[in-house]
C-alpha positions in Angstrom: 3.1 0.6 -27.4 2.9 -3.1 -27.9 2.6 -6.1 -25.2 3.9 -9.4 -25.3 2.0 -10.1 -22.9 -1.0 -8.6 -21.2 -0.4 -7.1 -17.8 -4.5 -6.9 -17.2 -8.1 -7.9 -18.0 -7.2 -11.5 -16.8 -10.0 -12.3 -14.4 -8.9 -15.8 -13.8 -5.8 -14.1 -12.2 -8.2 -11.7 -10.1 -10.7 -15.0 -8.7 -7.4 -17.3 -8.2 -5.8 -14.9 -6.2 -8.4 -13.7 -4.4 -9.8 -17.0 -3.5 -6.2 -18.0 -2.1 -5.6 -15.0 0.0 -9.2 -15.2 1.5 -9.0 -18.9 2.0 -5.7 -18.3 3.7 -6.8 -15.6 6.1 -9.9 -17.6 7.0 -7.9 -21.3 7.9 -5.9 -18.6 10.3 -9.1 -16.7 11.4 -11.8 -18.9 11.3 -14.5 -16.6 11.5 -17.5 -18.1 14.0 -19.5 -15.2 15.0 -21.7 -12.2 13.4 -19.1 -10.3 14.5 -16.5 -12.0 13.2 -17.9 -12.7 9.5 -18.2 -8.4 9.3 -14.7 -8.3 10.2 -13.6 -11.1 8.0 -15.8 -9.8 5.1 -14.7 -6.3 5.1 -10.7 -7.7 5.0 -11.9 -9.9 2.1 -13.7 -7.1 0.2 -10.2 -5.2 0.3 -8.5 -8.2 -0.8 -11.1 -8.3 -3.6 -10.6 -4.9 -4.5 -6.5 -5.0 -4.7 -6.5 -7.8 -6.6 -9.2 -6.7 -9.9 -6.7 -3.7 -9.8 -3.5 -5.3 -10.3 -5.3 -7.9 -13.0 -8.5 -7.3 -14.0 -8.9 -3.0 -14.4 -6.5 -0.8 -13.7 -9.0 2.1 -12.2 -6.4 4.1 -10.4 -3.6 4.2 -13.2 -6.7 5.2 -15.7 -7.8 7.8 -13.6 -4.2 9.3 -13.1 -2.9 8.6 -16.6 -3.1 11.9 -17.7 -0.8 13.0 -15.4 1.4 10.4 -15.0 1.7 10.4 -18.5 3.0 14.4 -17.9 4.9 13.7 -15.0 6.9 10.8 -16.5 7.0 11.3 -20.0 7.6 8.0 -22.6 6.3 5.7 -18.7 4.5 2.7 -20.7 1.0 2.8 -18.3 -0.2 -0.3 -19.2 3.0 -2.1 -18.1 2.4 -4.1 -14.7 5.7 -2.3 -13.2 3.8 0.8 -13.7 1.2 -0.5 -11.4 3.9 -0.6 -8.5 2.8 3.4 -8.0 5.4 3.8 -5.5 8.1 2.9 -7.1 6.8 4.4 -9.8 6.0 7.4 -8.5 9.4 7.5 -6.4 11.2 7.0 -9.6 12.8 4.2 -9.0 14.4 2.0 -11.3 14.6 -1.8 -12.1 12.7 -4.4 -10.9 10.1 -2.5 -8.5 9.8 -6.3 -7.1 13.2 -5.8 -5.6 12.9 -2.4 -4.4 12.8 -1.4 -0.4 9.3 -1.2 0.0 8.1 -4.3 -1.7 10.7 -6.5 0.7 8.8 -4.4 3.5 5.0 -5.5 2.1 6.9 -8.8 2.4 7.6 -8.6 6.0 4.2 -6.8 6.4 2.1 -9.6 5.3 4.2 -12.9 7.0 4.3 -11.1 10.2 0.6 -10.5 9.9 -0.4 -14.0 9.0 2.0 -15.8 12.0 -0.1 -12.7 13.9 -3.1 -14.1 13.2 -2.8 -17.7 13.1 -1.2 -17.4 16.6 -4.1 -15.4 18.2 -6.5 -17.9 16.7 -5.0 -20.5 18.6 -5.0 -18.6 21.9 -8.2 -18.1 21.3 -9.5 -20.9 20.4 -8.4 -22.9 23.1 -9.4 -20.0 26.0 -12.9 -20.8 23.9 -13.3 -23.9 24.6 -12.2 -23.4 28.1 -14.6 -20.8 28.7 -11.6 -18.6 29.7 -10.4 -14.9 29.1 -7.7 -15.5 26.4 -4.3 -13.5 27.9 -1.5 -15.7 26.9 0.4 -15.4 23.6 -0.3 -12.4 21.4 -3.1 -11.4 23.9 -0.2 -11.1 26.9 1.0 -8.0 24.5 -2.3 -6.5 23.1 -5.9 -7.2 23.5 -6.7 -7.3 20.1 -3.8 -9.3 17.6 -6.5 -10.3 15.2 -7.6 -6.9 14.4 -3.9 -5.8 14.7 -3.0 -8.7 12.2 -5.7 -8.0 9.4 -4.1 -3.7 9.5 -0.5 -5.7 8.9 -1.8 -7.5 6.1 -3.5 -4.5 4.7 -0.7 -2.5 5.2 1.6 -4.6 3.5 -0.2 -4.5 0.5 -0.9 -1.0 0.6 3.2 -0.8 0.4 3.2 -3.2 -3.0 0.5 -2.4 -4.9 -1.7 1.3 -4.0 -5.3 1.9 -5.6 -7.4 4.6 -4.4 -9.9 2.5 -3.7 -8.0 0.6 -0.8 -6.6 3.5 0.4 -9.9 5.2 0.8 -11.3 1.8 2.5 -8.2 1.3 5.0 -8.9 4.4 7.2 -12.9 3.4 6.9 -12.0 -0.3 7.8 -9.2 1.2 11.3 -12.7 2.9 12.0 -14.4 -0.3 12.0 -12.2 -2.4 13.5 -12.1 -0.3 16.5 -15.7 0.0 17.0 -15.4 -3.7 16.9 -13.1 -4.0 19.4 -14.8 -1.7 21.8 -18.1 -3.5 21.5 -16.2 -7.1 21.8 -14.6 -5.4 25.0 -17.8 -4.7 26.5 -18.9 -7.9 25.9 -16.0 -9.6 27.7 -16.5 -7.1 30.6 -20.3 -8.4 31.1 -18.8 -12.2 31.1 -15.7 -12.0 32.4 -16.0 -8.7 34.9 -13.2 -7.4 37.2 -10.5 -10.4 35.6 -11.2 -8.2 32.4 -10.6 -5.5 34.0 -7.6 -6.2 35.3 -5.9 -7.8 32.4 -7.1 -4.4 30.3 -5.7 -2.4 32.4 -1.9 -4.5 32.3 -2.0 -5.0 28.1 -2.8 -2.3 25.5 -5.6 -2.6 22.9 -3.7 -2.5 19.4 0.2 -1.0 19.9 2.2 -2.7 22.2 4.3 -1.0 25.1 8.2 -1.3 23.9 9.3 -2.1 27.4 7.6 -3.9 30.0 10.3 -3.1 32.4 10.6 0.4 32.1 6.7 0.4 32.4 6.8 -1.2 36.2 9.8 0.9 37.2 
C-alpha cells in the first residue's frame, strides 16, 4: 500500500508533543517535592510512551498485525486511523476523530487539566499559609491532583490505546495511592485531629454524589 504521507517514524512529532503536554501538566502542577517529581515523572513517562506510539513506532499495531490483518481483512495498518484501536477495533467508520469516544478523551483531558490547575492553586495558597488545604477541589476529595493526572490518562487511553500504557495505568493507580496514603500520614503528623476531621467529611479520590443525602 502506498502513503502520501507518512503516519509514523516522525520523531520531531513524538519530542514536540511530548514536551508540550509535559510542560503543560507541570505550569498546572508544579511539582516541588521528592514526592511530587515521582508523581510528576511517572505521568510524564506515560505521556512519553503514548506519544512515540502514535508517531515514532507503532509497537502495539506491529505486535497485533497479524491478527488484525485476519480480523479485518484489506485494514491498511500503517494508516494513522488504524492506530485509533477502538474505533478500529469497534468497527467503526469515518473519521475515528469524530467518533463517541474520541469527543469523550476530549472531555477526559480538559476536565482533568481545570482539575489540576484548580487544586494547585488551593494548594498553593494553603502552602504558603501553612494551612490544611480543604477548599475548592479539596472540599470534594482529598486528593484532586492525583484524581486529575487518572483523567488525563484516561482520556488518552480512550483516543489512542498501546499496550504499553495500558499495562503502566493500573501500575501508576497503584502508585498513586501509596502516594496518597504516605502524603496523608504526613499531614496527620502536622496537622493532627483538623486532619482528621476534614478526612473523615471528604473522600480520598471519588466524590460522594450527594452531600445531602449523606447528612440525612
Amino acid at each position: 500500500m502506498s502513503h502520501d504521507q507518512p503516519a509514523y517514524g516522525l520523531w520531531l512529532l513524538v519530542a514536540i508533543n511530548s514536551a508540550v503536554f509535559i510542560m503543560f501538566a507541570y505550569s498546572f502542577f508544579k511539582p516541588a517535592t521528592t514526592r511530587d517529581w515521582r508523581s510528576f515523572g511517572a505521568f510524564s513517562a506515560f505521556i512519553v510512551a503514548l506519544f512515540v506510539e502514535m508517531y515514532g513506532f507503532p509497537l502495539t499495531i506491529y505486535l497485533m498485525s497479524g491478527w488484525l490483518q485476519t480480523k479485518y481483512p484489506g485494514l491498511d495498518i500503517l494508516s494513522h486511523d488504524t492506530g485509533h484501536l477502538w474505533s478500529t477495533l469497534l468497527g467503526e467508520k469515518g473519521n475515528p476523530h469524530f467518533g463517541v469516544l474520541h469527543i469523550a478523551s476530549y472531555i477526559f483531558l480538559a476536565y482533568g487539566f481545570i482539575l489540576l490547575s484548580s487544586a494547585w492553586n488551593v494548594l498553593y495558597h494553603a502552602q504558603r499559609r501553612h494551612a490544611l488545604a480543604t477548599a475548592g477541589p479539596y472540599a470534594v476529595i482529598r486528593h484532586p491532583q492525583y484524581v486529575a493526572f487518572v483523567l488525563i490518562m484516561l482520556g488518552f487511553l480512550l483516543q489512542w490505546p498501546t499496550l504499553l500504557t495500558l499495562l503502566m495505568f493500573p501500575i501508576l493507580l497503584l502508585m498513586y495511592g501509596r502516594l496518597a496514603i504516605t502524603e496523608e500520614a504526613e499531614m496527620r503528623k502536622q496537622f493532627g485531629d483538623a486532619f482528621e476531621q476534614y478526612a473523615q467529611r471528604t473522600p480520598r479520590f471519588i466524590p460522594r454524589i450527594s452531600r445531602q443525602s449523606a447528612a440525612k
